[in-house]
VOKEBA-915499 format. One record per residue (C-alpha): y, x, z. Coordinates in steps of 0.25 Angstrom, whole numbers, plus 5000, padded with zeros to 4 digits. Example, Ala and Ser with C-alpha at 12.3 -4.5 7.8 and 13.67 -1.06 7.14 Angstrom:
2
((4982; 5049; 5031)),
((4996; 5055; 5029)),
END
This chain:
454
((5413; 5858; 5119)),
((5427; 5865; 5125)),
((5433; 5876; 5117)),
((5434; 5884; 5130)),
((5421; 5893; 5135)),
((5417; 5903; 5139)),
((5408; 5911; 5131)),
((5405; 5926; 5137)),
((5406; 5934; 5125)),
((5397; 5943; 5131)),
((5384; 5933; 5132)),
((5388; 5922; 5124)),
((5388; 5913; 5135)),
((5396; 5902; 5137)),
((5401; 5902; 5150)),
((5409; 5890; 5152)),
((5418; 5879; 5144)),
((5430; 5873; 5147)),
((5435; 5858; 5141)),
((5449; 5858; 5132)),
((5459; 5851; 5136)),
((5460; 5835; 5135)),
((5471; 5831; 5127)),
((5476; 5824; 5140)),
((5476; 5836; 5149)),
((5482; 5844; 5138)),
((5494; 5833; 5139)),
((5495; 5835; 5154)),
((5495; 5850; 5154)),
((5506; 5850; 5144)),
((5514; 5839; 5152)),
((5512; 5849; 5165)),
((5516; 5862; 5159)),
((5529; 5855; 5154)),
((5531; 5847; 5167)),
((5528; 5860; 5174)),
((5538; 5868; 5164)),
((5551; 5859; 5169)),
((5548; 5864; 5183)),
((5543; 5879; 5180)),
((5557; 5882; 5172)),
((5564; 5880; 5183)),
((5556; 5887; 5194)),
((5562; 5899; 5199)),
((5562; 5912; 5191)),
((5555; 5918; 5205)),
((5544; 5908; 5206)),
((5538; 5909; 5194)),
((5538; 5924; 5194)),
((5528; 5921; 5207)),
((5518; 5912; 5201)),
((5519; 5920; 5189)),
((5516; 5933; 5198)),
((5504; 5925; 5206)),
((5497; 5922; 5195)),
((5497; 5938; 5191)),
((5493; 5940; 5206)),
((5480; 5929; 5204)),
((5477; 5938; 5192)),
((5476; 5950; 5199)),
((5469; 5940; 5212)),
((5458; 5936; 5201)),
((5456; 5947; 5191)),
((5440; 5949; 5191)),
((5438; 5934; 5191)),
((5449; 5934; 5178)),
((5443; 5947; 5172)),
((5428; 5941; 5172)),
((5432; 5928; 5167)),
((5437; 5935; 5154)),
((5423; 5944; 5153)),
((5418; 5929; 5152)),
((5425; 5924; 5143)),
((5430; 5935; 5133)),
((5422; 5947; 5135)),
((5432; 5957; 5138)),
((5427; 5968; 5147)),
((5430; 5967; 5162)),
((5438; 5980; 5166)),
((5449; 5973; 5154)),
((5447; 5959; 5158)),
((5451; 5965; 5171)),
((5462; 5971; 5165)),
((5468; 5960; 5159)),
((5468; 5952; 5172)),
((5476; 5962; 5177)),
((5487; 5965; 5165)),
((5487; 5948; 5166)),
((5493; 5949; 5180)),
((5501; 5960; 5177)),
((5507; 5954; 5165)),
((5509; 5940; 5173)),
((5515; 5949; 5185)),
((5526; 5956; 5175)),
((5530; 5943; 5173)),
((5533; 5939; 5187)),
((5541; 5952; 5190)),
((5549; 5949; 5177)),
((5552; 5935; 5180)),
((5568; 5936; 5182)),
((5568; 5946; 5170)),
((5560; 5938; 5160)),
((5569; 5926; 5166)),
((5582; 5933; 5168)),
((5594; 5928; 5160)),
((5600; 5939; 5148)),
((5614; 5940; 5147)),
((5622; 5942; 5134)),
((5633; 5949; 5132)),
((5642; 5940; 5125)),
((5655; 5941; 5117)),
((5666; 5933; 5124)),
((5668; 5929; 5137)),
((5656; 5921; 5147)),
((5642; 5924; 5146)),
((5629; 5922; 5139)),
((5613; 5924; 5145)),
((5600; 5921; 5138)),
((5593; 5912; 5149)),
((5577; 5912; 5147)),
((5572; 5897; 5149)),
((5558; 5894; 5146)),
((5554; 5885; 5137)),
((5544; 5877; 5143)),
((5529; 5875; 5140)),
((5521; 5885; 5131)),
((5507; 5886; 5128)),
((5501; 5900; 5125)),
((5488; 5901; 5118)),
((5479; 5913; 5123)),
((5468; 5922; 5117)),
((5454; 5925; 5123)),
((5457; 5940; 5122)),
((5465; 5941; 5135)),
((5465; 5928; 5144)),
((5471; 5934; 5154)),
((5483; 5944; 5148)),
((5486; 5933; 5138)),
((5491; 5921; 5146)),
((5499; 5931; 5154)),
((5508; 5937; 5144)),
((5509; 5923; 5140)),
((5511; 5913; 5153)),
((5516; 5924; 5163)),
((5529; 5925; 5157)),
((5532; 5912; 5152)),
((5528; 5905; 5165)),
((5539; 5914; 5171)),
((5549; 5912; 5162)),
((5548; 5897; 5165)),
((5537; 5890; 5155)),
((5526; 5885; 5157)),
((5511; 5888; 5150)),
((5499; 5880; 5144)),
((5491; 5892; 5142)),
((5479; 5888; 5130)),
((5467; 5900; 5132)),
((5456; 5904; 5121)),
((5445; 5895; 5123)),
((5435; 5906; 5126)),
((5445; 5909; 5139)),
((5444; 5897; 5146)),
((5440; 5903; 5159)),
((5452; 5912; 5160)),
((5462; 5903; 5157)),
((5458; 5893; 5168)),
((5459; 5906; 5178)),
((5472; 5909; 5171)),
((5477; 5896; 5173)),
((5471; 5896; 5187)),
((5479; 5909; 5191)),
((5493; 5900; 5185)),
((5487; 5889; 5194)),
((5486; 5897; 5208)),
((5499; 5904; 5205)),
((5506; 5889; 5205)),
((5508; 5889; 5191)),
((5497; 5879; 5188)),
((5505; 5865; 5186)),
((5509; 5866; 5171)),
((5515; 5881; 5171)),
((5503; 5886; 5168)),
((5491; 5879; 5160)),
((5478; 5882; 5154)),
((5473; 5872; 5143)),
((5460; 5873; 5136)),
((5466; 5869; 5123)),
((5459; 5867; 5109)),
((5469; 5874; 5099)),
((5473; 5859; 5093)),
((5478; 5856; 5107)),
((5484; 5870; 5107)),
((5492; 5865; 5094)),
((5496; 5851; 5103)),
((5499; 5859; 5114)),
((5511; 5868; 5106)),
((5515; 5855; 5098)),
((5518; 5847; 5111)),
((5533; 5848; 5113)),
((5532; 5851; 5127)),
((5528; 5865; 5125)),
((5537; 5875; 5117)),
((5529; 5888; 5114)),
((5516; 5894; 5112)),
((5509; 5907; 5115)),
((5497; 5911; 5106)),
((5490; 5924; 5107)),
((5477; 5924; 5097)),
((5475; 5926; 5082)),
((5484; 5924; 5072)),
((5477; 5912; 5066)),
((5479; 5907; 5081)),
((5493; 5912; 5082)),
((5495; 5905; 5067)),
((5492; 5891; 5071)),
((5499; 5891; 5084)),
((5513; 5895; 5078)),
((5511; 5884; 5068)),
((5510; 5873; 5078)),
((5522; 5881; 5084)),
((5530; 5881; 5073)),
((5528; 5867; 5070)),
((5531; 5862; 5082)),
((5542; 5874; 5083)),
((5536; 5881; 5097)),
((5540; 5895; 5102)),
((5527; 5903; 5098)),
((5522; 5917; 5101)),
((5511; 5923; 5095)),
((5502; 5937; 5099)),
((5491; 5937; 5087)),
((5482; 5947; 5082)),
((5484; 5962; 5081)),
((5478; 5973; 5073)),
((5485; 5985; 5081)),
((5486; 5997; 5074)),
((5483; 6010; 5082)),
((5490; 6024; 5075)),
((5486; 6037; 5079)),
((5494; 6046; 5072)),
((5493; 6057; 5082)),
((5487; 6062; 5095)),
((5486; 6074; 5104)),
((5474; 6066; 5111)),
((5465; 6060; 5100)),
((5454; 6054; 5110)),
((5466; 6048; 5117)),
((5469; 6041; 5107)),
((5457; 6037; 5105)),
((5454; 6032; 5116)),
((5467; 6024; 5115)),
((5463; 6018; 5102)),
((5451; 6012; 5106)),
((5456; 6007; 5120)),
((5467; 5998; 5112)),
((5456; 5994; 5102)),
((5444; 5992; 5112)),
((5453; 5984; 5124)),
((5449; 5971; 5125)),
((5435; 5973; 5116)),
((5446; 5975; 5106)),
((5451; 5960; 5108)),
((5465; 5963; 5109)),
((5475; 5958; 5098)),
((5484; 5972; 5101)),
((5472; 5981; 5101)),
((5473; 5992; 5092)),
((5464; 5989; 5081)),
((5469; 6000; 5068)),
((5468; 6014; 5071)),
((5476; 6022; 5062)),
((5474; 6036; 5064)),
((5484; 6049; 5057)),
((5472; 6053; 5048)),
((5472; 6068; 5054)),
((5467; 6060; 5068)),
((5457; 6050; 5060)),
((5443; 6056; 5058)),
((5444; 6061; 5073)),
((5451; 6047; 5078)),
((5439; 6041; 5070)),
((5429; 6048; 5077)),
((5432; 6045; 5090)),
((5439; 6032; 5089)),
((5423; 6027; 5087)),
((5417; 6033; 5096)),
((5426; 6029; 5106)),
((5426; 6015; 5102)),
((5412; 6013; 5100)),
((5410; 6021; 5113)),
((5415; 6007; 5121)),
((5407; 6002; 5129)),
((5404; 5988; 5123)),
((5397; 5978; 5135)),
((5396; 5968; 5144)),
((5411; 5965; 5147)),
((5408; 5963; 5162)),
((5403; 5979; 5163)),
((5412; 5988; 5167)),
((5411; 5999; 5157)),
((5413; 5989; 5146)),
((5423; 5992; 5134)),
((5420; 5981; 5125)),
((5416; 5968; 5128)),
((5411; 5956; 5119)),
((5422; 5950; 5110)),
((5427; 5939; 5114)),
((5415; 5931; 5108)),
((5404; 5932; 5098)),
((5414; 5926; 5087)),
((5425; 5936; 5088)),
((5415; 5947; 5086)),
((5409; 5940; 5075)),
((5424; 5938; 5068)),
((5425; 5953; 5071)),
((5412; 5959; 5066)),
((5416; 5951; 5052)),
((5428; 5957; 5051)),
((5421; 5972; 5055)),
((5411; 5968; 5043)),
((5421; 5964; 5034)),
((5428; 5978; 5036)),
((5416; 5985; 5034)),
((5413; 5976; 5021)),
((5426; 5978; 5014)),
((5426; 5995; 5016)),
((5428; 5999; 5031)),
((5420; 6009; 5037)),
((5414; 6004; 5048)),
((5414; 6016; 5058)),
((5407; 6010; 5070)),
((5405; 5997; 5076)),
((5403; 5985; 5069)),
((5393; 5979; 5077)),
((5392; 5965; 5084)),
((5383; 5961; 5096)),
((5387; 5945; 5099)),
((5400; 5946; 5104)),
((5400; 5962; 5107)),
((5407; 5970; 5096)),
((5405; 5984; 5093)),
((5416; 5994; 5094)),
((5419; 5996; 5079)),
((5428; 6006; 5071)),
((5432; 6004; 5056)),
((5438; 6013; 5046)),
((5442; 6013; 5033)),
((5449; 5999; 5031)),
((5459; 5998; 5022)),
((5470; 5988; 5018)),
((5461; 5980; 5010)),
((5452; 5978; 5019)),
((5453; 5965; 5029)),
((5451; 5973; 5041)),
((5464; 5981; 5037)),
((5473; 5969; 5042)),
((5461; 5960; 5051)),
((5463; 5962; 5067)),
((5450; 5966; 5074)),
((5449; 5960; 5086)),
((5437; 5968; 5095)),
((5434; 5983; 5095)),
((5435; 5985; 5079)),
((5443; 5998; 5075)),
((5449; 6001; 5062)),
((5454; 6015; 5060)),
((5466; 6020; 5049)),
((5467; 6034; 5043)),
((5481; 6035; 5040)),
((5488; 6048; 5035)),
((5502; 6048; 5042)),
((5509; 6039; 5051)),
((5516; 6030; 5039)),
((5503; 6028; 5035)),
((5499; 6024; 5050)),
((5512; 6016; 5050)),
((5507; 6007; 5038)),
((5493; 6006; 5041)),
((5498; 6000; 5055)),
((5507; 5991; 5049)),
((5499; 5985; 5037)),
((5492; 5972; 5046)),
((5496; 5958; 5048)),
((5498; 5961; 5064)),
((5508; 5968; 5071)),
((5505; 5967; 5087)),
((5502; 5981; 5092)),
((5501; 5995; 5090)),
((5498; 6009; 5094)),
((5502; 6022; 5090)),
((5499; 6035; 5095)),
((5505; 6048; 5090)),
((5511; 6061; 5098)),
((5522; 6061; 5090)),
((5533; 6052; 5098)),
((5541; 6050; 5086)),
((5530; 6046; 5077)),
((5527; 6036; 5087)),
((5542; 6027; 5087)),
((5540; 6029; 5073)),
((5528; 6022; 5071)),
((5530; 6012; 5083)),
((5543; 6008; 5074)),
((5536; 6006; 5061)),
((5524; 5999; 5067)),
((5524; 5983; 5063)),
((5519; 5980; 5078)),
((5525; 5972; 5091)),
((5519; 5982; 5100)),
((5516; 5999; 5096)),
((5510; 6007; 5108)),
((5512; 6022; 5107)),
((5502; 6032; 5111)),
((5496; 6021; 5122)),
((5487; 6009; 5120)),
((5483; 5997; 5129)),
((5499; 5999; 5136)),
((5501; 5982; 5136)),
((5508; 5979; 5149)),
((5515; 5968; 5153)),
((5530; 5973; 5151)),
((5526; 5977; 5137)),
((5530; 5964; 5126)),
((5518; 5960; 5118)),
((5516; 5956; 5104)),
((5515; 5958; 5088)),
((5524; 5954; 5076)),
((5518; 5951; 5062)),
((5504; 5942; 5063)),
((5501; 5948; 5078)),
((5512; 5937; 5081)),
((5526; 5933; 5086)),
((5532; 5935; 5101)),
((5530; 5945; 5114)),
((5520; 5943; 5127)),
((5522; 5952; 5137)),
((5534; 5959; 5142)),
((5547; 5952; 5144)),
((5548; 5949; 5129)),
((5535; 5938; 5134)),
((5545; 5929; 5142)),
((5554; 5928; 5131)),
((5546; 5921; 5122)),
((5546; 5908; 5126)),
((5559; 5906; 5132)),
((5572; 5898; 5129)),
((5582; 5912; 5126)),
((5594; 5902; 5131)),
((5607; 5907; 5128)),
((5619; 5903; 5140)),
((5632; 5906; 5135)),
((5644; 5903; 5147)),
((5657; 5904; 5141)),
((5668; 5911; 5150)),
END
């Protein structure tokens, strides 16, 4: 039986399969995407900023076809899965406008006479290995700037997405950048591991868990590839001060509720200034367990199913652990199948697992914390680093603590605020490198250096 199905979450149906690659095809679609590459390098600045904008056009051409493919196979709710056709071709577009910029040479300023440029060149054929969480939003913060820049993809999706990568590689097909620049393989994770060991391919992308993220850079380093790494996040949300409490409120449970909570820069630690708490408290829960939890394809839908029956397993356990080891379960808690219950935990403390674990689906956990060092540390005090939020209505406060958090992203006084300019990524185990942005088409190029004497 293939890897890759579809499996609605919602019912428990498998919908379709899909068969792995051979071990020959796999082969041929390596060969092409290198062939392809020693053509696609040298292509015009210009014309790949076209195709590159097509396949943004071909998202916009076919987002309720995308979007309900993704109901399918994940469960996330339609007005998001819409959503996120949409920040995929705008993403992809960004690209395309910022092709001679991402591509431009950058002069030095050099002492002595001639001069000096940092020409970008790319590197040739890369394979990124996508989540289930965002089929769509992943592959193009990933291959969007990478095709521009010259390289060329082999593009390896979660075996529970099988139906969105082939429209994904569909869309790459129909906008002419089918033969070898852009490939879908349905690859077991051992071909994954052949895949990055081949010489013709110089760099991997991997955006999942850190075990995931763990075993990927091992083969890279081995075989000394260029890696980049987005992993988990447990976000830390500070409130250390507000003129509009249910505003903040609402923010809150918007950046832990967006997709069913599924999101690895979700904010998932509420630490509250403990004059704000008791009232933050109170109407954080009845807010989040106010979402309207459904069938995904409904419009009114907040919350959807996870993304399988597993995953909300793997997160009721760790809910139970919490609640066994001293947390105070404060709502929630519940599981229906796949379909998870908006849950709010108080009371952990540093000796508990769920102190430094990352919830992934709508599981709060709020902080009482007396001043903002206090907030500062709690914040800090977790193996990830990815993003964060503050919100206080003192600007001052606000650098302060933007400087002192241990975080590659910090959002002040605004939530949900990703947009394709804005770089993306975490330090410490949330992982290594920047998507989005221009700092995304710099991470797999050759910097080369071109010093001309007078």
């Amino acid at each position: 039986m293939s890897d890759y199905a579809v499996v609605n979450p919602a019912t428990g149906e498998t919908l379709a399969t899909y068969p792995t690659v051979s071990a020959d095809e796999l082969e041929a679609a390596i060969a092409q995407a290198d062939a392809a590459y020693r053509t696609w390098r040298d292509t015009p600045v210009a014309e790949r900023a076209a195709r590159i904008r097509r396949v943004a056009e071909l998202h916009r051409e076919r987002r309720d076809e995308l979007a309900e493919i993704i109901v399918r196979e994940m469960g996330k709710p339609l007005a998001a899965a819409v959503g996120e056709v949409d920040f995929a071709a705008d993403i992809t577009e960004y690209y395309a406008d910022n092709a001679e910029k991402v591509t431009g040479d950058q002069p030095i300023d050099i002492i002595g006479e001639g001069t000096a440029v940092i020409r970008r060149t790319p590197l040739g054929v890369l394979l990124g290995i996508m989540p289930w969480n965002f089929p769509y939003y992943q592959v193009a913060r990933f291959a969007a700037p990478n095709i521009v820049v010259g390289n060329t993809i082999l593009l390896k999706h979660a075996p529970q997405c099988p139906e969105s990568a082939a429209a994904i590689a569909k869309i790459y097909e129909d906008a002419g950048l089918g033969d070898g620049v852009y490939t879908n393989v349905y690859a077991t994770n051992d071909q994954a591991a052949t895949i990055i060991a081949d010489k013709r391919v110089q760099g991997v992308s991997v955006t999942g868990s850190e075990r995931a993220g763990a075993a990927v850079a091992e083969i890279a380093g081995r075989n000394l590839k260029k890696v980049a790494l987005e992993l988990g996040g447990s976000d830390p949300f500070i409130l250390l001060s507000t003129d509009d409490l249910d505003g903040a409120v609402q923010a809150a449970v918007d950046a832990r509720l967006d997709n069913t909570g599924q999101s690895c820069n979700a904010a998932k630690r509420f630490i509250v200034q403990e004059g704000l708490y008791d009232a933050f408290l109170e109407k954080f829960t009845a807010a989040m367990t106010g979402a309207k939890v459904g069938d995904p394809f409904a419009d009114d839908t907040v919350l959807g199913p996870l993304s399988s029956v597993t995953a909300a397993e793997r997160l009721a356990a760790q809910v139970d652990k919490a609640v066994s080891q001293g947390a105070r379960l404060v709502a929630g808690g519940t599981r229906d199948g796949a379909f998870y219950a908006p849950t709010v935990l108080a009371d952990v403390t540093s000796d508990m697992d769920a102190y430094r674990e990352e919830f992934f689906g709508p599981v709060g956990v709020v902080y009482k914390v007396a001043d903002e060092d206090e907030a500062v540390a709690v914040a800090n005090d977790t193996p990830f680093g990815l993003g964060s939020y503050v919100f206080t209505t003192d600007e001052e406060q606000a650098e302060r603590v933007a400087n002192r958090i241990d975080a590659g992203m910090v959002y002040v006084n605004v939530v949900l605020a990703d947009s394709p300019e804005l770089p993306f990524g975490g330090v410490k185990r949330s992982g290594t490198g920047r998507e989005m942005g221009l700092l995304a088409a710099d991470e797999f190029v050759n910097k080369k250096l071109i010093r001309i004497g007078a």
